[in-house]
C-alpha positions in Angstrom: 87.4 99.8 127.9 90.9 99.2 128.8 92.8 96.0 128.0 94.5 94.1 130.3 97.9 93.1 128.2 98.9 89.1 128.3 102.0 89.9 127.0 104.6 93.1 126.7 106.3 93.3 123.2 109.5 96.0 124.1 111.6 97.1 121.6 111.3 98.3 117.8 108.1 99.4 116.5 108.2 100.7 112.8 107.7 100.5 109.1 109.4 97.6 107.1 109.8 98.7 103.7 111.0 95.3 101.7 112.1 94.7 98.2 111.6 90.9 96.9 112.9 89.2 93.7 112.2 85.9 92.7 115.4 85.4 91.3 118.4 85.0 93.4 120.8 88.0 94.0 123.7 89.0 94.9 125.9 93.0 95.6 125.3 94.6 92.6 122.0 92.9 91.4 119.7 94.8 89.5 116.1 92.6 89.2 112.6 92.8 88.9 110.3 92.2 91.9 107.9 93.8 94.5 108.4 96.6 97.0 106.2 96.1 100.2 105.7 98.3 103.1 104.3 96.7 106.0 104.6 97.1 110.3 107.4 95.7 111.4 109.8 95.7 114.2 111.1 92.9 115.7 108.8 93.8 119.0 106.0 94.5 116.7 106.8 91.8 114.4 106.3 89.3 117.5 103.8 91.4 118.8 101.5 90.6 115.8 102.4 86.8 115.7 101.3 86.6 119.1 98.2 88.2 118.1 97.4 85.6 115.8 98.4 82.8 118.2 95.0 84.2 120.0 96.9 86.7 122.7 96.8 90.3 123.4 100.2 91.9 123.4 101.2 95.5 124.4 103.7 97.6 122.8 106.0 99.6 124.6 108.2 101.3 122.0 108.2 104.8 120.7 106.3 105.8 117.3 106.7 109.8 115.9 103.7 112.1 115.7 104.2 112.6 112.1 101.8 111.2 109.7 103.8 107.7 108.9 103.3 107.3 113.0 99.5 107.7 113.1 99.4 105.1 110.2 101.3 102.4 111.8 99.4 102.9 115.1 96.4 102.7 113.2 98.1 99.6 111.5 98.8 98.2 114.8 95.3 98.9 117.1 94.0 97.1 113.9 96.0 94.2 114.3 94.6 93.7 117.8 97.2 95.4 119.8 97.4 97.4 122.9 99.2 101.1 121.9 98.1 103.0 124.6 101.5 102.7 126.3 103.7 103.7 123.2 105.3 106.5 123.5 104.6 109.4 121.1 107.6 111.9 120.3 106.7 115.4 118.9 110.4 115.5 117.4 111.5 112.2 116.4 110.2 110.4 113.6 109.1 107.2 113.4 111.8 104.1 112.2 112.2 102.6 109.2 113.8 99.2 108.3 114.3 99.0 104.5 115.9 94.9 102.9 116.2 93.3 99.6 115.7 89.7 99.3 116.1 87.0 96.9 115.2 83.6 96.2 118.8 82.9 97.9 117.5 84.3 101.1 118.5 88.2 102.6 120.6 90.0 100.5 121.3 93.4 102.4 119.1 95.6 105.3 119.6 98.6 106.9 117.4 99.1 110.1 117.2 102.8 111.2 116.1 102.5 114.8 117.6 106.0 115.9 114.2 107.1 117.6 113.8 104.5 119.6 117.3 104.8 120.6 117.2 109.0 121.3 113.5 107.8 123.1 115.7 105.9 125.9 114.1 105.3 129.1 110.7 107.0 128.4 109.5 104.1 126.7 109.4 102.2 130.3 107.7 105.4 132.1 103.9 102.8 132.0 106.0 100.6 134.3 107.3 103.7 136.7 103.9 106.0 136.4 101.7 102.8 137.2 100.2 102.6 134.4 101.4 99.2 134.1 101.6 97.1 137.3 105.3 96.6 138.5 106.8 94.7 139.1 106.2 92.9 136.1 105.1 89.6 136.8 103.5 88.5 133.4 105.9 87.5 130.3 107.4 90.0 127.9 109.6 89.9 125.0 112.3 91.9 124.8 114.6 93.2 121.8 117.8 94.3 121.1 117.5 97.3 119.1 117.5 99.5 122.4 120.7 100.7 123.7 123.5 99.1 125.3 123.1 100.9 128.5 119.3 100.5 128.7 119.7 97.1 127.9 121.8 96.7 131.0 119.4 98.3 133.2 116.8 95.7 131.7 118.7 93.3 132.7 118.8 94.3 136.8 115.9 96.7 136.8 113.8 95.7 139.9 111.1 96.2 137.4 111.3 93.6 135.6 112.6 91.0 138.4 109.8 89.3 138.1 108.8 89.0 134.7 109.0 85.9 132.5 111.6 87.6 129.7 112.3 86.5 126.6 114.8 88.6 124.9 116.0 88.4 121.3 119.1 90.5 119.5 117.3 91.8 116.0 120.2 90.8 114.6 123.7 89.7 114.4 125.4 93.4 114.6 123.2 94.0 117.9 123.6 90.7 119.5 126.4 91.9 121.8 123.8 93.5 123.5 122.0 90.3 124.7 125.8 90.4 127.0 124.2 91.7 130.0 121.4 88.9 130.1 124.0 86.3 130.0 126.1 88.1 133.1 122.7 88.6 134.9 121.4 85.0 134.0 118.5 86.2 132.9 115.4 85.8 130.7 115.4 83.1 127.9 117.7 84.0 125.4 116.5 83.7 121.2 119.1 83.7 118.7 120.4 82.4 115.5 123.6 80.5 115.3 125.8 83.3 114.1 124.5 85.3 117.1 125.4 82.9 119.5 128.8 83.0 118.4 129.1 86.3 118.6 128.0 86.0 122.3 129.9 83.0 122.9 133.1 84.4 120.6 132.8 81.3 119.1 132.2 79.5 115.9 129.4 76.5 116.0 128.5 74.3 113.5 125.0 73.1 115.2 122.3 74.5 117.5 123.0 72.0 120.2 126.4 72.9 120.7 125.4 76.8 120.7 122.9 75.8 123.5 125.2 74.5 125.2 128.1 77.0 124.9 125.4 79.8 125.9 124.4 78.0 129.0 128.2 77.1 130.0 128.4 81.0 129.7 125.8 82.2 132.1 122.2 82.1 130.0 119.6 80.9 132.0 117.9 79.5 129.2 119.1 79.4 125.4 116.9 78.7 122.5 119.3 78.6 119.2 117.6 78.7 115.5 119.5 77.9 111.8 118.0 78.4 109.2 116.3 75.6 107.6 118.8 72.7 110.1 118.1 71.8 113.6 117.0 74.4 116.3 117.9 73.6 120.0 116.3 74.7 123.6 118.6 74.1 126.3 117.9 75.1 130.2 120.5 73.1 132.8 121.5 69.9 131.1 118.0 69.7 129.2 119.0 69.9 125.4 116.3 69.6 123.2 116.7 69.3 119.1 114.3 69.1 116.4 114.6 69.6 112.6 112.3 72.5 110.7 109.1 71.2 107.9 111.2 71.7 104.6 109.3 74.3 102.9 109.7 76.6 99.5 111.4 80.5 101.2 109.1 82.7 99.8 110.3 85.1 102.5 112.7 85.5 105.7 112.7 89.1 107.4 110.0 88.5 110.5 110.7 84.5 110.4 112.7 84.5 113.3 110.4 86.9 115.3 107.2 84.8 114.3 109.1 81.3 115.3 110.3 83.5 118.9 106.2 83.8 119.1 104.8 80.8 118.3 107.0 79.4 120.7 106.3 81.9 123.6 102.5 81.5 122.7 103.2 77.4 122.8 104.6 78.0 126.5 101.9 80.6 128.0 99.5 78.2 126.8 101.0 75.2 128.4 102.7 73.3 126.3 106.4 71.4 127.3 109.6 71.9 126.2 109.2 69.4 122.6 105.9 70.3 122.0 106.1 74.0 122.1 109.4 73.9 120.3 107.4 71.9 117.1 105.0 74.6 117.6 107.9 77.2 116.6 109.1 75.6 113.7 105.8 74.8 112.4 105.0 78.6 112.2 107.9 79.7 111.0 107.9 77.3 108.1 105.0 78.5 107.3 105.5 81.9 107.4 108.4 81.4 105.4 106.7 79.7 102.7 104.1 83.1 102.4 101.2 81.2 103.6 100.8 83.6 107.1 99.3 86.3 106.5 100.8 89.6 108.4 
């Protein structure tokens, strides 16, 4: 029986190979710890959150037909996710993002996201083939580990006009990308204070003034994490601030995708601005303290 999705997770879908020491670290470090190897992805990392926050997400991303590609659908349909609109490629092989951590936080990552990239466009064909209804009306998160250009297309596609988007950058070296979401005014933009200065070619010192720098430059909507300070939603002159639980780091790669889906999950269920914005930093602390299980 087919699904209907409640959510489309677009972007990165792939395996997250992770080294973690409980020491702290720094270039050059040479320690003992553990090597993991779990799905990740920043679409599938908030694909998965909201799957635990009692919704039914589907991925739209591309996965090889190699061996490691069957596994991580497997790993996926497990998880309680929709995969029937992934897009399997008989010649590319499926991503990999490999990162070291320490007690001091993330030390060095290399995400190699060059299939989804070559993939391009195909990934959309469920909304172009109606297999997906389009326009898009529902919600769907959005990441920045496609290209530049398809990005841009995103951002006017008649597509997607209707859709509730929340976009994110996957990190600070893609966050440029997030540029034709703040031109179009569209979609609610999710990033880290760093990446908001990159956007804003800026420096900040606190979420709120992020917000507000994003919004003076065309975001529709801006919600600004860092780290363990205040994070900050601001739409139009609402600024909204709180202050993250204070929790032991156990672990930070996913942390900003689960707090991006706790909070969506918060909203789609109801809950205002302040409310769904404790809901966020509650998750994330806990999944930064080890205590969610992925």
């Amino acid at each position: 029986m087919t699904r209907t999705p409640d959510i489309l997770c677009i972007g990165s879908v792939l395996w997250d190979v992770i080294g973690r020491s409980e020491n702290a670290m720094r270039q050059g470090s040479d320690m003992p710890g553990r090597i993991t190897r779990l799905p990740g992805g920043v679409a599938l990392n908030i694909g998965m959150a909201l799957a635990r926050f009692g919704l039914t997400p589907a991925l739209l991303s591309a996965v090889g037909r190699d061996a490691e590609g069957d596994e991580l659908i497997a790993a996926c349909t497990l998880r309680g996710l929709i995969t029937d609109h992934v897009y399997r490629s008989d010649d590319l092989p499926t991503d990999r993002y490999m990162a070291v951590e320490g007690s001091n936080g993330l030390i060095a990552a290399i995400a190699d996201a060059h299939s989804l990239e070559a993939a391009g466009d195909k990934i959309l064909r469920p909304l172009e083939d109606g297999s997906l209804p389009a326009p898009y009306k529902g919600a769907v998160a959005l990441d920045g580990n496609l290209t530049v250009e398809l990005l841009a297309r995103m951002a006017q596609s008649p597509l997607l006009a209707e859709a509730d988007l929340r976009v994110a950058p996957a990190s600070p070296g893609k966050a440029l990308r997030l540029t034709p979401f703040l031109k179009a005014g569209r979609g609610t933009l999710y990033v880290n204070l760093e990446e908001a200065g990159l956007l804003c070619q800026a420096s900040f010192d606190d979420s709120p003034t992020a917000a507000r720098a994003l919004l003076a430059r065309g975001a529709r909507r801006a919600v600004v994490t860092d780290g363990g300070n205040s994070a900050t939603v601001g739409q139009g002159d609402d600024i909204i601030t709180l202050t993250p639980p204070s929790v032991h780091v156990a672990r930070v790669t996913g942390a900003g995708d689960t707090f991006m889906a706790a909070h969506v999950a918060a909203e789609l269920g109801g809950a205002v601005a302040q409310p769904a914005l404790k809901a966020a930093l509650d998750a994330a602390a806990l999944y930064v303290s080890g205590e969610t299980k992925i």
